[in-house]
VOLO-803161 format. One record per residue: residue number from 1; residue in one letter; x, y, z negated of N, C-alpha, C, CB in turn. Coordinates in Angstrom, 3 decimals. Glycine has a CB too. Layout:
<site NUM 'A' <X Y Z> <X Y Z> <X Y Z> <X Y Z>>;
...
This chain:
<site 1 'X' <-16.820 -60.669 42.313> <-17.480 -59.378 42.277> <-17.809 -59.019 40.833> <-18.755 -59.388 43.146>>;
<site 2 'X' <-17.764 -57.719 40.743> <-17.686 -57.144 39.302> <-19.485 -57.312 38.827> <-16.969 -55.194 39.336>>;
<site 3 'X' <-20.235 -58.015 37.755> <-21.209 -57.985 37.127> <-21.779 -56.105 36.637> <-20.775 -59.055 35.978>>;
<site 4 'X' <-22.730 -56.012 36.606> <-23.633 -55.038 36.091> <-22.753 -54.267 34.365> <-25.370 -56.075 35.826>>;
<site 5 'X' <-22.318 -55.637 33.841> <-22.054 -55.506 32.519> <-20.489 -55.252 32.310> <-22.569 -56.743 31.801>>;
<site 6 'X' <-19.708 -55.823 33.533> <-18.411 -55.194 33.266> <-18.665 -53.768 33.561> <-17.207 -55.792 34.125>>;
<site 7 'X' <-19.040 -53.466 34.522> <-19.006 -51.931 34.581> <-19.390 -51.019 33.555> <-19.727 -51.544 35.532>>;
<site 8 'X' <-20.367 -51.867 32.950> <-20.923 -50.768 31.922> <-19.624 -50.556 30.948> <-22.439 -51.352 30.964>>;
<site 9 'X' <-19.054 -51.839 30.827> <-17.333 -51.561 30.139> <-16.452 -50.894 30.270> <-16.543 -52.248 30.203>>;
<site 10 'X' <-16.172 -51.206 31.720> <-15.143 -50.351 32.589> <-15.793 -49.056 31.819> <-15.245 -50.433 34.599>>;
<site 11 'X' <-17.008 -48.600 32.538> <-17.266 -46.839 32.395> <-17.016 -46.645 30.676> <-19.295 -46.223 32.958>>;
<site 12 'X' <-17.344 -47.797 29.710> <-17.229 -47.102 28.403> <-15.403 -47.300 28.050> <-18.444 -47.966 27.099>>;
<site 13 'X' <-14.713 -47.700 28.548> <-13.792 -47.666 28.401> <-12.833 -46.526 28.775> <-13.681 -48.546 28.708>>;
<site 14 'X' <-13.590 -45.595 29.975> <-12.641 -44.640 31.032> <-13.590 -43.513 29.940> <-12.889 -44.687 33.372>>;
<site 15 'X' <-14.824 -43.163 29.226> <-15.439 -42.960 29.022> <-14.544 -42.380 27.950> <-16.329 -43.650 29.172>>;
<site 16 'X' <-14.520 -43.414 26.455> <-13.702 -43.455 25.590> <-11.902 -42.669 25.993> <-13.824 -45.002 25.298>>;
<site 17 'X' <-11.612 -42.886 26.774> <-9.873 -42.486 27.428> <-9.942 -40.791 27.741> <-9.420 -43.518 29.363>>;
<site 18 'X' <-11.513 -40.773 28.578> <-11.071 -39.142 29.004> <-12.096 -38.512 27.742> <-11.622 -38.486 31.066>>;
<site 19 'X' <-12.558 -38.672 27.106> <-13.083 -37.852 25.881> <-11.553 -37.546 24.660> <-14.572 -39.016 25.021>>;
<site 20 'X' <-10.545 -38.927 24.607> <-9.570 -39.186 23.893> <-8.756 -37.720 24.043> <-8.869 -40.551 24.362>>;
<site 21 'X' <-8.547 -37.384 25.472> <-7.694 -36.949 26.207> <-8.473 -35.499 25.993> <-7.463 -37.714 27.658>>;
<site 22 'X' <-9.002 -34.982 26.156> <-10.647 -34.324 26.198> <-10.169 -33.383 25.285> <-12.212 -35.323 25.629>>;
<site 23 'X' <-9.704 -34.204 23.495> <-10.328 -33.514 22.668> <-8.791 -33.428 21.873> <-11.791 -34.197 21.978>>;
<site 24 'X' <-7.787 -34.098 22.689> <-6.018 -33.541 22.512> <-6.055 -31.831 23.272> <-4.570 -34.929 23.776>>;
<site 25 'X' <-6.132 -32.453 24.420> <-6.147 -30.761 25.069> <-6.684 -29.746 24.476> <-6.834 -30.557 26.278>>;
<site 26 'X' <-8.113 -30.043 23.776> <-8.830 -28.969 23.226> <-8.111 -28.468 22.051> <-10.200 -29.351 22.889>>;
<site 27 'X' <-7.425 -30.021 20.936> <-7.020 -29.313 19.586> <-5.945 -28.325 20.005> <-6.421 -30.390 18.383>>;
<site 28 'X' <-4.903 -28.331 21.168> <-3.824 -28.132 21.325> <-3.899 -26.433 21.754> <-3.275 -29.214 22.258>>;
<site 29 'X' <-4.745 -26.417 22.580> <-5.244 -25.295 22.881> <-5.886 -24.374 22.123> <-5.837 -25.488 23.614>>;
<site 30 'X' <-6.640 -24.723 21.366> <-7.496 -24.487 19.978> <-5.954 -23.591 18.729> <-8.263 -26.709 19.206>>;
<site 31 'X' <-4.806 -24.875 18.617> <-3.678 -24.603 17.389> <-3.508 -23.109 18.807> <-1.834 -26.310 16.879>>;
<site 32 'X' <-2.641 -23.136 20.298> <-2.500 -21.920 20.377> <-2.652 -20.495 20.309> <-2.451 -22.002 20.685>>;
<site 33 'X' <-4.101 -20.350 20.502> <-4.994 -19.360 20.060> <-4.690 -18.831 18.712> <-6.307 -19.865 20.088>>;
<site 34 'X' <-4.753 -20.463 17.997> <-4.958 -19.663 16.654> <-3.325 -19.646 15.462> <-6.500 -20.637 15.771>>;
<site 35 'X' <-2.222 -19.841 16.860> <-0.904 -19.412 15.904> <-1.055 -18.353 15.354> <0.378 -19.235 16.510>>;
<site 36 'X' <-1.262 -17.373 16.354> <-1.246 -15.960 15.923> <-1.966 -15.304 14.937> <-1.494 -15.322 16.810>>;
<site 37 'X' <-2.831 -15.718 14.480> <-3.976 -15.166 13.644> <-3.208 -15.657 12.202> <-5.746 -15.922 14.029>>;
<site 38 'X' <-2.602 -16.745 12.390> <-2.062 -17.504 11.508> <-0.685 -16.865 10.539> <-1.742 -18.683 12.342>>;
<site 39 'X' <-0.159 -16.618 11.864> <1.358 -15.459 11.012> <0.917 -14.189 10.845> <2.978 -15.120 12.039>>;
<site 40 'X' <-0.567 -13.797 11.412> <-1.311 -12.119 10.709> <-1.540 -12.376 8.985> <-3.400 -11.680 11.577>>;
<site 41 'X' <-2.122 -13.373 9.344> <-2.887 -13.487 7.886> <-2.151 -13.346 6.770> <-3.525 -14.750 7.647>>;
<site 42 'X' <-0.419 -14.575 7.143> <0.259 -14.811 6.221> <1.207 -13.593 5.988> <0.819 -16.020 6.436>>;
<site 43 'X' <1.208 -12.705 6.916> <2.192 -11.377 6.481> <1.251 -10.697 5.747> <2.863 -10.331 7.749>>;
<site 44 'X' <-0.377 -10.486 6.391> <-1.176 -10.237 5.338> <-1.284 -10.319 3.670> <-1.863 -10.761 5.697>>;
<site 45 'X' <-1.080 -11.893 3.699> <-0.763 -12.527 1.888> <0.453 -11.791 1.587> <-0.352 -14.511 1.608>>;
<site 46 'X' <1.458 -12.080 2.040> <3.029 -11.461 1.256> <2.705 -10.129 1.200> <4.685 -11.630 2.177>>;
<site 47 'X' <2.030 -9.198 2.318> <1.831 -7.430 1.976> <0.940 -7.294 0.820> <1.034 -6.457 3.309>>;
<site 48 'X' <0.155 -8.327 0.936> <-1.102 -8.207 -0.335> <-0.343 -8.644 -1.991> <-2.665 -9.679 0.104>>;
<site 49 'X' <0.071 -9.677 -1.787> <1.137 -10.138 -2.708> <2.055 -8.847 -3.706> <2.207 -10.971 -1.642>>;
<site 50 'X' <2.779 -8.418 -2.365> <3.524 -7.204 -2.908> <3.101 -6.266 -3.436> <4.100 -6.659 -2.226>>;
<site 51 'X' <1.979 -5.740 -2.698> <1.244 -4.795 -3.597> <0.665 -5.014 -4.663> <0.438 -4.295 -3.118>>;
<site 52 'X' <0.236 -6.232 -4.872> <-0.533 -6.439 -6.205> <0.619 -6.846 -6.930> <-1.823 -7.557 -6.249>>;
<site 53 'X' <1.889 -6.983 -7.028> <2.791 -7.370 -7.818> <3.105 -5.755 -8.233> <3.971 -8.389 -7.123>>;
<site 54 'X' <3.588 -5.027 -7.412> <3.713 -3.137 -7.739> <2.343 -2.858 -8.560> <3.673 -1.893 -5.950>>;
<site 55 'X' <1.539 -2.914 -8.412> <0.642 -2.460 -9.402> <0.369 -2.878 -10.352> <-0.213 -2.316 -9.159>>;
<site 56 'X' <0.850 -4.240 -10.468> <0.219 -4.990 -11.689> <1.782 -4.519 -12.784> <-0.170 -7.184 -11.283>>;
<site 57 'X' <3.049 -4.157 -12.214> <4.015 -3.532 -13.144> <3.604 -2.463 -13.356> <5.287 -3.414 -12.806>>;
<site 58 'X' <3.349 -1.491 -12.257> <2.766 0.205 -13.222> <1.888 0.478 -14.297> <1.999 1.149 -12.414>>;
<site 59 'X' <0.731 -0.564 -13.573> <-0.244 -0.970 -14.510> <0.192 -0.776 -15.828> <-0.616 -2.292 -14.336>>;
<site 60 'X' <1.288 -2.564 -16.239> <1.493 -2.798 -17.342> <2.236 -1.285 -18.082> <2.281 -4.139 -17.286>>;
<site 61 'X' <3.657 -1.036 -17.220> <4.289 0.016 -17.686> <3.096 1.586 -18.503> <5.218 0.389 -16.200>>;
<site 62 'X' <2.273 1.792 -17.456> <1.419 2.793 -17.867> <0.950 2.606 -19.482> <0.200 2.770 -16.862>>;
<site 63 'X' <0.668 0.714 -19.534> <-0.040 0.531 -21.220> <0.968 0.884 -21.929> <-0.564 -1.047 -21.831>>;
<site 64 'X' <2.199 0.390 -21.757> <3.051 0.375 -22.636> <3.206 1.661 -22.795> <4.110 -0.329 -22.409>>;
<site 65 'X' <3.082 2.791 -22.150> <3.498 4.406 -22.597> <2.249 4.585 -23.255> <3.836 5.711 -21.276>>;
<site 66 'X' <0.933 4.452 -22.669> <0.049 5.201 -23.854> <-0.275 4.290 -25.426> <-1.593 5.535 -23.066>>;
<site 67 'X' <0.233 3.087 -25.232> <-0.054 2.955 -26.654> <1.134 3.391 -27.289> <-0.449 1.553 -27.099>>;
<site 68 'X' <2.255 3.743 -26.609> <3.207 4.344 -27.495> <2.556 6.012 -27.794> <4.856 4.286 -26.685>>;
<site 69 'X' <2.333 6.602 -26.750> <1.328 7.847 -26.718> <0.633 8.074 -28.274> <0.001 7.508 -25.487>>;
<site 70 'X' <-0.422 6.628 -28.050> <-1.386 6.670 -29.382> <-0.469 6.678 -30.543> <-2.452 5.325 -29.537>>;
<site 71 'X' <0.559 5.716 -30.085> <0.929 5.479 -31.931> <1.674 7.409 -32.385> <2.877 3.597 -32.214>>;
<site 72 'X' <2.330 7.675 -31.499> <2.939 9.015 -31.655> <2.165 9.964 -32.097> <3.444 9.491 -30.562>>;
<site 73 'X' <0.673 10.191 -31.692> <-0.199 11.291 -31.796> <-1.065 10.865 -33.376> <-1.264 11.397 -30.230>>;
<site 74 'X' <-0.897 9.161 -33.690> <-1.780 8.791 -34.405> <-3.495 8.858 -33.969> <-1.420 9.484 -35.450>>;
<site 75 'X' <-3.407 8.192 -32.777> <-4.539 8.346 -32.479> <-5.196 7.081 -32.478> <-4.609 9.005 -31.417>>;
<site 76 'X' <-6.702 6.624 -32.464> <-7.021 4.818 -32.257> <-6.791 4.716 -31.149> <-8.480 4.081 -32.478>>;
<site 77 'X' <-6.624 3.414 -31.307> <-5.816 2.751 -29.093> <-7.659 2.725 -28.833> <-4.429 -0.113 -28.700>>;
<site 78 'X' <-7.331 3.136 -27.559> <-8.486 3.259 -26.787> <-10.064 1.662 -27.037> <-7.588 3.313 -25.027>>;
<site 79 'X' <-9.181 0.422 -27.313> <-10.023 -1.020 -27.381> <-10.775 -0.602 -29.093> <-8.640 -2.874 -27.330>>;
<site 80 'X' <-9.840 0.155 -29.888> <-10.790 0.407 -30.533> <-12.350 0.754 -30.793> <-10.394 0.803 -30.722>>;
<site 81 'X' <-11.994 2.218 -30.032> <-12.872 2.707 -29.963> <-14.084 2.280 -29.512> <-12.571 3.396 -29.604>>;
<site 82 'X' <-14.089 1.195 -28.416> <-15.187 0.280 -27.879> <-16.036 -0.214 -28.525> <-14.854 -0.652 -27.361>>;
């Protein structure tokens, strides 16, 4: 006959197995939910990406015309004036 103290084993053992099991299902379920949010975000980065790559060329392009601007008119570049 099974003692007081195996059982307490047995139960920490079945104990340990279905928490194991418990907390696979949960991550697994948990990653499905959150595929999707996952390929939002990242089309998010590349749209964000792109745009800040387009602006950061106009940007530059824009300096490059007005300090040509300044030098043409003879005027001080604007950091001067600061």
């Amino acid at each position: 006959m099974l003692t007081n103290a195996d059982l307490v084993k047995i139960k920490s053992i079945v104990d340990e197995s279905v928490e194991t099991k418990l907390e696979q299902k949960l991550e697994q379920k948990l990653e499905q939910k959150l595929k999707p949010i996952h390929k939002k975000i990242n089309t998010m980065n590349r749209k964000l990406d792109i745009t800040i790559k387009y602006f950061d060329t106009v940007t530059s392009n824009h300096t490059k015309r007005i300090k040509r601007i300044e030098q043409h008119l003879e005027l001080p570049s604007i950091s001067a004036c600061s």
